[in-house]
C-alpha positions as CSV (number, residue, x, y, z in Angstrom):
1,X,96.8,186.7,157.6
2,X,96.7,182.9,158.6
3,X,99.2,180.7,157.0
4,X,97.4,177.7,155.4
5,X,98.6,175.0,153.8
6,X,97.4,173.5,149.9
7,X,98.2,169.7,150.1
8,X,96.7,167.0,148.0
9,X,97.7,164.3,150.8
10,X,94.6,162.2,151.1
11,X,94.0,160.2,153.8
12,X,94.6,156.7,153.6
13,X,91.1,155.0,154.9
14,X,90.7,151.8,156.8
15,X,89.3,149.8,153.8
16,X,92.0,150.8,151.9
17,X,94.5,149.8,154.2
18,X,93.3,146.7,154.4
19,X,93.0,146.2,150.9
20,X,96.4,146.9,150.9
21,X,97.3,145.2,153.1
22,X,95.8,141.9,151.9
23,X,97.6,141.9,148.2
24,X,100.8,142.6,150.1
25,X,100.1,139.0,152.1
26,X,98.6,137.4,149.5
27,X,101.0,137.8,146.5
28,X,104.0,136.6,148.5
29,X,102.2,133.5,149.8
30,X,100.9,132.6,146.3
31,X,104.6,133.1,144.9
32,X,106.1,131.0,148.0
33,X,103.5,127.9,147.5
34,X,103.6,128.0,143.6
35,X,107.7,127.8,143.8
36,X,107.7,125.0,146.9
37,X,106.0,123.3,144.8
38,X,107.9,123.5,141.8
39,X,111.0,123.1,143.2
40,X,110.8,121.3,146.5
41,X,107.9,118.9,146.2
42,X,108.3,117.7,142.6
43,X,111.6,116.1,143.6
44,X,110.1,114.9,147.1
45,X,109.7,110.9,146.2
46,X,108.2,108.8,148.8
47,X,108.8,104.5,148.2
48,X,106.9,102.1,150.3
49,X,106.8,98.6,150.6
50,X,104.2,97.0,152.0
51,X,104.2,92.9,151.9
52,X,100.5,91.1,152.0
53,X,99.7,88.2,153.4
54,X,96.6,86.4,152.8
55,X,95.6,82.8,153.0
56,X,92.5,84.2,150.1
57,X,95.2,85.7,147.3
58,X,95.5,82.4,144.8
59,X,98.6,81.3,144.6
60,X,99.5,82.9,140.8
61,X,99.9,86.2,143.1
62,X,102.7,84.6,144.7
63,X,106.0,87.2,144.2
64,X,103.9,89.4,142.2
65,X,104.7,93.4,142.5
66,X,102.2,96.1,141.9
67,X,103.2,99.7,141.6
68,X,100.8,102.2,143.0
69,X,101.6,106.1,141.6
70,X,99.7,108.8,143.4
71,X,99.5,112.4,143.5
72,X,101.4,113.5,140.5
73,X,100.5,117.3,140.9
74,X,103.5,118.6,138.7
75,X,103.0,115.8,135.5
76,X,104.3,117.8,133.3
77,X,108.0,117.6,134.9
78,X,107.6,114.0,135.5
79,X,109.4,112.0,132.4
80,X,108.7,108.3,131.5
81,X,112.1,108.0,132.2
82,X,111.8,109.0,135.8
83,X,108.6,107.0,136.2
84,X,110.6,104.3,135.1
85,X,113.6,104.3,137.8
86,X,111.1,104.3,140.8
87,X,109.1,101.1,139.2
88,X,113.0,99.2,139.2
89,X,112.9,100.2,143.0
């Protein structure tokens, strides 16, 4: 009598694989991104001062300083009290 063997193993297709696969790159990626930029990037201030020169500006622009704020992705970290420390700069 031949010796046969009951398994419920089933076979692990490509498409599944793949799906697989794909969450186990994907979640990892999304965690890594979401916490650079929580942690790392929030805190990642960059100053520049640029002086113009122009013989058109009237004069009542002489000495005067404008602050330009960009790209506040994370707002919801950034206080009024932090805002205010990089306009004394």
């Amino acid at each position: 009598m031949p010796i046969t063997r009951l398994t419920s193993e089933k076979r692990l297709t490509r498409r599944a694989f793949l799906k697989k696969g794909m969450a186990a790159a994907i979640v990892p990626a999304l965690l890594g991104l979401s916490g650079y930029s929580f942690f790392v990037e929030k805190n990642h201030i960059e100053i520049s001062r640029i002086r113009v020169f122009s013989p058109r500006l009237p004069a009542s622009f002489r000495h005067m300083k404008i602050l330009h704020i960009s790209d506040l992705t994370m707002a919801f970290s950034t206080t009024s009290n932090s805002l205010a420390s990089w306009s004394k700069n």
